[in-house]
C-alpha positions as a Markdown table, in Angstrom:
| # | Residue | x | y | z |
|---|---|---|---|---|
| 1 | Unk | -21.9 | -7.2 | 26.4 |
| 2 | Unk | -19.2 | -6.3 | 24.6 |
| 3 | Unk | -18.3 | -7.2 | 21.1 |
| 4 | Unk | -14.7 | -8.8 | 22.7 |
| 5 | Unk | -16.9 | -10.7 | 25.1 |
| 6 | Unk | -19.4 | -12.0 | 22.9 |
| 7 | Unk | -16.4 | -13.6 | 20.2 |
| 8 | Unk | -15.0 | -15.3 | 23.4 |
| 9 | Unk | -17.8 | -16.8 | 24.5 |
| 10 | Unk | -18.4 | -17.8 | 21.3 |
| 11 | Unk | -15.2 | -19.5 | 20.7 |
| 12 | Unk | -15.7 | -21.0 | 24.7 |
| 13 | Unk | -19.1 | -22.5 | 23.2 |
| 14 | Unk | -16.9 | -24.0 | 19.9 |
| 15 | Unk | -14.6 | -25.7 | 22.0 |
| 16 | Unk | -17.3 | -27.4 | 24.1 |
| 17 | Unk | -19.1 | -28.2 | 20.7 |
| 18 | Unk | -16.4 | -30.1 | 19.5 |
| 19 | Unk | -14.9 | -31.7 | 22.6 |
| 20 | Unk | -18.8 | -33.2 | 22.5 |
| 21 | Unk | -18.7 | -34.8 | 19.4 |
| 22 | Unk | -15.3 | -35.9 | 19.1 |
| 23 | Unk | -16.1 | -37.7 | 22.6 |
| 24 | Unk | -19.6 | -39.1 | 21.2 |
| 25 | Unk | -18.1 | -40.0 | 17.8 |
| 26 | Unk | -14.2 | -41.8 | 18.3 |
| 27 | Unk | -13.6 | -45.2 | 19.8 |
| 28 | Unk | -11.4 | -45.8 | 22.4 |
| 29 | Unk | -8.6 | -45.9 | 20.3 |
| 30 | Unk | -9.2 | -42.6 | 18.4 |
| 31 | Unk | -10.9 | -44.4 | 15.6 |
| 32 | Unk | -14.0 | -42.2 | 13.9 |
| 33 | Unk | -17.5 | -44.4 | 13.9 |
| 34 | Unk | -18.3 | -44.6 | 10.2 |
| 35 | Unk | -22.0 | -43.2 | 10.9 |
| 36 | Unk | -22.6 | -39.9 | 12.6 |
| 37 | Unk | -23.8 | -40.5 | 16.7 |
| 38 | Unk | -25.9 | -38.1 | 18.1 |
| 39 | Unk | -24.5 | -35.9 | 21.0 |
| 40 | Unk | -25.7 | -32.8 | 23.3 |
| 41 | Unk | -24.1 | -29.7 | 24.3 |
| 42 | Unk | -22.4 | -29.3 | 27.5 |
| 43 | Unk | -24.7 | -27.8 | 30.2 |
| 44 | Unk | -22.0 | -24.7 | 30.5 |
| 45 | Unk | -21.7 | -24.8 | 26.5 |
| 46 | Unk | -26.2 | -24.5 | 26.7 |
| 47 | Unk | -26.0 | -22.0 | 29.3 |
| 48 | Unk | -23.6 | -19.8 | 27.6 |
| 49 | Unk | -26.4 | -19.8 | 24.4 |
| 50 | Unk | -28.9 | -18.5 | 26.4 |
| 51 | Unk | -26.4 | -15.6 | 27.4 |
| 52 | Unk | -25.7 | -15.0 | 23.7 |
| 53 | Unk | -29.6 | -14.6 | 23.2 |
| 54 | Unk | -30.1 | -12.9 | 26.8 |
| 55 | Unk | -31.8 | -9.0 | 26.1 |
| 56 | Unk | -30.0 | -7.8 | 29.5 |
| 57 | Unk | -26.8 | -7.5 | 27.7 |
| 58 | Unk | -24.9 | -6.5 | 31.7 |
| 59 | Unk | -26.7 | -9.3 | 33.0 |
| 60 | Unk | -25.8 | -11.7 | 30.2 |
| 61 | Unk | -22.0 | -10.1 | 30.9 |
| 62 | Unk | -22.0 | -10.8 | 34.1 |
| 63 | Unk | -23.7 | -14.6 | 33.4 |
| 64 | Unk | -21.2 | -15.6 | 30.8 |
| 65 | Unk | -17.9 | -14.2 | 33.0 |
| 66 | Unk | -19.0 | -16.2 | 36.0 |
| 67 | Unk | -19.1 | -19.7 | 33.6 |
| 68 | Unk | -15.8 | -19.2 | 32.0 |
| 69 | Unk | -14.5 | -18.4 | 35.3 |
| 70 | Unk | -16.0 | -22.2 | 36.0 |
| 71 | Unk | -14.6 | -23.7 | 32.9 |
| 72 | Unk | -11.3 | -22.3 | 33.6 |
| 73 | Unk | -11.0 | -23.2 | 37.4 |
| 74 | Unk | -11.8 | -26.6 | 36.1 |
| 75 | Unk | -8.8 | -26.7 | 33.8 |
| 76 | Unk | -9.8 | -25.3 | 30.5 |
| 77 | Unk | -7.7 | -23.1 | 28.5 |
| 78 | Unk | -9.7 | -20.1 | 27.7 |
| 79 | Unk | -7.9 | -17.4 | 25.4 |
């Protein structure tokens, strides 16, 4: 995988990570809980780590272009 691909997915994993938590950890109206909720990772954002980590580096290429390809059918803005 190249070293373009790997930032990206990286920065696709981020953006997953914080969409997450700022779902699992604001109010309806935006407001912040006061104490820290737990949260998981998005199965795409979990699937994309195991692609970081994946020795096949083509097959891991391949992997991670076919789930931003998902993420951005489904409407998110991927640089």
């Amino acid at each position: 995988m190249s070293k373009k691909w790997e930032d990206k997915v990286e920065r696709v994993i981020g953006k997953l990570s914080f969409a997450a938590w700022a779902h699992a950890n604001h109010d309806r109206s935006g407001k912040r809980y006061k104490k820290h909720r737990p949260y998981s990772l998005p199965e795409e954002a979990a699937e994309l780590v195991s692609c970081l980590g994946d020795r096949d580096r083509h097959r891991a290429e391949v992997r991670a272009k076919e789930i931003m390809e998902g993420l951005r059918r489904a409407g998110m803005e991927i640089d």
